[in-house]
Steps between C-alpha positions, in 0.01 A plus 500: 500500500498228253644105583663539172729828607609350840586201358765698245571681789607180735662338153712884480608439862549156456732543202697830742553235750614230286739788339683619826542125567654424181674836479325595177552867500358507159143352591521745748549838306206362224250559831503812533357818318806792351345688835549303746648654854541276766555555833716230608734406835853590318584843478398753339152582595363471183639329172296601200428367151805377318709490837263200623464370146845482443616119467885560498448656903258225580771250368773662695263478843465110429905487471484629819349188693659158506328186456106471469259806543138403674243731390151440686186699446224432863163614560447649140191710484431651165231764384401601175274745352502551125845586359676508845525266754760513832619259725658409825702204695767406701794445346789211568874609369786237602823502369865554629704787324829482339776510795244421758575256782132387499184592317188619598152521513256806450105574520372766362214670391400556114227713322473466115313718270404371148365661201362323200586595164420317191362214671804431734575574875854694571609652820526864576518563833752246754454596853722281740580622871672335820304570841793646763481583880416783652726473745864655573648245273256601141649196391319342196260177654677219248396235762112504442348209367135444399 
């Protein structure tokens, strides 16, 4: 692993942050590669390529929240080795949707996959998941907090 690629790495994730923030859907779309599939808490299971690089659907999800979006990337550990590097964190979302009577607040966990191609980092792999109990209820855990 060079300093050099996980410091383009952190800047990448630093700009993604700054982008969901801002609601800059088209920052967003320019970070990842034409094959991307990610994996992410809204249905379906799997949104591939142009379906996560599409900036007209990532504009319509920021019309769906009212007032600011917080975006907050925790305990980021990143790997690289050569061309491909991966990384994980905890994840901060807070927000309150259209119609809602209050907002809320979600952790989650995040993997990223990068490849490097012509001297740049892009994503192209998003892994995000909510823990949920095992118990009778299977109800997603949307109160755990680092």
């Amino acid at each position: 692993m060079t300093e050099h690629d996980e410091t383009r790495i952190r800047e990448l994730l630093a700009v993604r942050t700054d982008a969901m923030t801002s609601r800059d859907a088209e920052t967003l779309a320019s970070q990842y590669t034409p094959d991307v599939i990610a994996f992410t808490l809204a249905p379906p299971l799997a949104h591939r390529g142009a379906d996560v690089i599409d900036v007209e659907a990532r504009k319509a999800w920021f019309d769906g929240f009212e007032g600011p979006i917080e975006y907050e990337v925790r305990d980021l550990e990143i790997t690289v080795g050569g061309d491909i590097a991966y990384c994980h964190s905890l994840t901060r979302l807070s927000t309150t949707p259209k119609g809602a009577p209050a907002g809320f607040e979600l952790w989650f966990r995040s993997t990223l996959c990068f490849r490097k191609g012509g001297g740049e980092w892009r994503i192209t792999h998003v892994h995000d998941s909510t823990p949920f109990y095992m118990d009778a209820t299977m109800s997603a855990a949307l109160d755990l907090k680092p």
